[in-house]
C-alpha atoms as one frame of an Amber mdcrd trajectory, in Angstrom:
protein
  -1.984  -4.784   7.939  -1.851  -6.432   4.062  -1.835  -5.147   0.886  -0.417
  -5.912  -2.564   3.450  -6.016  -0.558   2.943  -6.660   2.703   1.908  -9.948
   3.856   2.171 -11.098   0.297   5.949 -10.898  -0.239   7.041  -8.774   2.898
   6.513 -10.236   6.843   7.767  -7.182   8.613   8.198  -7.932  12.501   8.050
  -3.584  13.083   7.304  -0.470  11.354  11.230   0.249  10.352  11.903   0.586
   6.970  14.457  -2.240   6.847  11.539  -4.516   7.431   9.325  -3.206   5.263
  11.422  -3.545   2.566  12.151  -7.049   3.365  15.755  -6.667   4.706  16.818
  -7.810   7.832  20.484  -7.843   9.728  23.301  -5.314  10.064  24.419  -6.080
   6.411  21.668  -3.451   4.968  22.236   0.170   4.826  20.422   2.395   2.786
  23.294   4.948   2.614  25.633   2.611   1.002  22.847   1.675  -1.622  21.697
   5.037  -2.337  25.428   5.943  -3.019  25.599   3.201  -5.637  22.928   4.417
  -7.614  24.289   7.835  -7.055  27.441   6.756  -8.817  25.891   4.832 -11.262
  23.407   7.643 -12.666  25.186  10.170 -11.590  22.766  12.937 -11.066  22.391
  16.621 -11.640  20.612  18.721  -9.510  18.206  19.821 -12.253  17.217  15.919
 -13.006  13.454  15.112 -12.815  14.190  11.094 -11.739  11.141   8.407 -11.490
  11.643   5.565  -8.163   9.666   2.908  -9.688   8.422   0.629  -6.833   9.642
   3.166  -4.609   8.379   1.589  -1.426   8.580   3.698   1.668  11.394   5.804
   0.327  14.241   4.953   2.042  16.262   5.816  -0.902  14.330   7.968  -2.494
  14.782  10.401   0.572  18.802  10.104  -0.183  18.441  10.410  -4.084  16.167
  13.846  -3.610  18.964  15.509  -2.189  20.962  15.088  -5.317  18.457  15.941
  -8.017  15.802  18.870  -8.774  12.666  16.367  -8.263  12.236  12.741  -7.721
   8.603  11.021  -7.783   7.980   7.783  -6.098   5.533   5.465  -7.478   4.874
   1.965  -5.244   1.552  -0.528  -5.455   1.617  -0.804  -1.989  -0.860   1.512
  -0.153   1.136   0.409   3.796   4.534   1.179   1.837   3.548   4.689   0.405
   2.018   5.579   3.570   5.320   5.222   5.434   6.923   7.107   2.605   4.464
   9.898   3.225   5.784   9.851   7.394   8.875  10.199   5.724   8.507  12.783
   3.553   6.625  14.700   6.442   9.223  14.043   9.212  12.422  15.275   7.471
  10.894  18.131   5.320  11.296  16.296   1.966   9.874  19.617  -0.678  10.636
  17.955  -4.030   9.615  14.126  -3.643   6.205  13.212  -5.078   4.486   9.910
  -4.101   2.286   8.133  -5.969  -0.036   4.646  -5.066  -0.221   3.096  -8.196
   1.152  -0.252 -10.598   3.980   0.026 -12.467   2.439  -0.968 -15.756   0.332
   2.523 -15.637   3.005   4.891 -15.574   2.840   6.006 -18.880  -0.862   6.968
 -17.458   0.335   8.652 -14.485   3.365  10.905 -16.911   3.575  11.807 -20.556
   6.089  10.608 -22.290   9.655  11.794 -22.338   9.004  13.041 -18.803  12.129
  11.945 -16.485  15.939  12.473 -17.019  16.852   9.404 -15.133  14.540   6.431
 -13.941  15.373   3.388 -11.600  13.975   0.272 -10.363  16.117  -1.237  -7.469
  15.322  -4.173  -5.527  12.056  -4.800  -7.272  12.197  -6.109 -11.287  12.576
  -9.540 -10.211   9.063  -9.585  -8.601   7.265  -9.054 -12.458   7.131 -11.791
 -14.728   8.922 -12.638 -17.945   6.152 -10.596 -19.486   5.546  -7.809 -17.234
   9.751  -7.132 -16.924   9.450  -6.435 -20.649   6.385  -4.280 -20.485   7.813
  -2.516 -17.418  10.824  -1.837 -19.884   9.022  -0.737 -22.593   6.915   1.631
 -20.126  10.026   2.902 -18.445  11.719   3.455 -21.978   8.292   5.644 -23.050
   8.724   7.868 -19.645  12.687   8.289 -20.026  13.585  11.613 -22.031  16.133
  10.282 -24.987  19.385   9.789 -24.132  18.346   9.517 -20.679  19.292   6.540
 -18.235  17.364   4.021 -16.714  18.799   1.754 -14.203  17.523  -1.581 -12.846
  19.449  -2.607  -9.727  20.069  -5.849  -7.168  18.320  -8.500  -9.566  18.651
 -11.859  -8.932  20.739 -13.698 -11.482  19.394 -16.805 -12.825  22.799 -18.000
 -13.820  24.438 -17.531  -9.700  21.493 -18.706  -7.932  23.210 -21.771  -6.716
  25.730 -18.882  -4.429  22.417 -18.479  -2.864  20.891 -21.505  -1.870  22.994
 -24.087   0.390  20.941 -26.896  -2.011  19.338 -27.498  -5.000  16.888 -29.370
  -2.643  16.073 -25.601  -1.058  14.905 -24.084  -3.817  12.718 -26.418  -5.670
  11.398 -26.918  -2.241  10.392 -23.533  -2.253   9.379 -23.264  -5.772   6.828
 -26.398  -5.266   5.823 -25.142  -2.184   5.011 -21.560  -3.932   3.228 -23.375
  -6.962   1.217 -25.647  -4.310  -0.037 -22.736  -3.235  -0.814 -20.960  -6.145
   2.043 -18.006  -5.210   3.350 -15.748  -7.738   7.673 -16.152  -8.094   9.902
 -19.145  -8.319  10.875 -18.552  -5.205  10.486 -15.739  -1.898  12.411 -13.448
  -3.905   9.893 -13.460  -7.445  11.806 -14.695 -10.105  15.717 -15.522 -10.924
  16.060 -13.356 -14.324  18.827 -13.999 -16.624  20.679 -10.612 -17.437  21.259
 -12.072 -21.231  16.950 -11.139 -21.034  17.497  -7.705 -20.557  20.520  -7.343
 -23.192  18.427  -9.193 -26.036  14.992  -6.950 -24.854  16.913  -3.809 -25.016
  19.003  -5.155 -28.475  15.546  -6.015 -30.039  14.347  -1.862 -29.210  17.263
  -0.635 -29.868  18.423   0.882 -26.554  21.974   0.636 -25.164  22.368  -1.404
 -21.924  25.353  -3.037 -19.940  24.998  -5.211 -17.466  27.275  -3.616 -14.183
  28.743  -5.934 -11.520  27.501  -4.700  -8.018  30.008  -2.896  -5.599  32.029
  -5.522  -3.929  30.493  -3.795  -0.369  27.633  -4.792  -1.490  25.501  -7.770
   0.704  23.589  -9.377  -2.838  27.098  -8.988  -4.970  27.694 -12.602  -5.118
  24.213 -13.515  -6.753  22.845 -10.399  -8.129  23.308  -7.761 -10.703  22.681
  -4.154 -11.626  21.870  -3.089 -15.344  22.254   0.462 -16.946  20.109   1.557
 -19.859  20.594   4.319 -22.153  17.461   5.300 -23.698  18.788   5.821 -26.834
  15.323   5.706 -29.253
């Protein structure tokens, strides 16, 4: 099956949720990245907390046990669908899915409405414009003084750790353009954490830009950023 994820950016050879989610080999485990966020936005158990892009929850299922209520929200019909299995299959009371695009959540909750939002694995797949509007939507939805945190993006300035050759990746960047592909590259876009600093600068939000745990499979090439919502 394809929708707006799968087949477009995801191949999955199975139904498990490390394929779905485009993550393959023994490297991945959804324990050790759940616990990272954990630590980063250290949650209470009375936190109402937003999973933008959740896909099929994976981590959302962790983070629920940590806070009062947790809503997913994911584009992809295939991906909520699986979350849904999940939620079913292990009894999951105070997760809330959602199919919809992350540029309409300020349609989908009223403002002020979540202690703690996060975005992992996915703000590299928007534009330069839409990561700046998904900001700005995320900000709107975050109570003040709340945190928002936007994890395991690709950084612009390390993407030569990734790629054995320049010759790779403008391969794959042509090849993507030639075919009239969204992204640089198979991953969406390389984004330049100095973008986020400047955005959130300009709006006047604290935000630090947080190495990734050195257990972590991306931590050469990618980056984590906290936001406080301070408007």
């Amino acid at each position: 099956m394809k929708d707006k994820w799968i087949g477009k950016w995801a191949f999955p050879s199975d139904d498990s949720l490390l394929e779905q989610s485009a993550r393959r080999g023994e490297q991945y485990d959804f324990d050790s990245i759940a616990q990272d966020i954990i630590d980063k936005l250290k949650f209470d158990k009375t936190d109402v907390v937003l999973d933008m892009c959740c896909g099929n929850a994976a981590i959302a299922k962790r983070i629920s046990k940590q806070c009062g209520e947790i809503h997913g929200v994911d584009f992809s019909e295939v991906l909520i669908s699986s979350a849904k299995h999940v939620q079913k299959n292990e009894n999951i009371a105070n997760l809330c899915l959602y199919v919809a695009d992350a540029l309409s959540i300020d349609k989908l909750f009223k403002e002020n409405y979540f202690d703690k939002t996060y975005c992992y694995f996915s703000f590299q797949y928007f534009d330069k414009f839409k990561r700046e509007l998904l900001l700005e939507k995320l900000s709107r939805v975050t109570k003040p003084n709340g945190s928002i945190f936007i994890g395991d993006v690709p950084d612009k300035t390390r993407k030569w750790n990734f790629y054995e050759s320049k010759m790779k990746f403008y391969r794959e960047k042509i090849s993507r353009l030639i075919q009239f592909k969204e992204g640089e590259c198979d991953m969406g876009w390389w984004v330049d954490s100095k973008e986020i600093l400047d955005w959130c600068k300009e709006h006047k939000l604290n935000a630090e830009i947080i190495s990734q745990n050195k257990n972590m499979p991306h931590v050469h090439y990618r980056f984590d950023a906290l936001i406080r919502n301070s408007k």
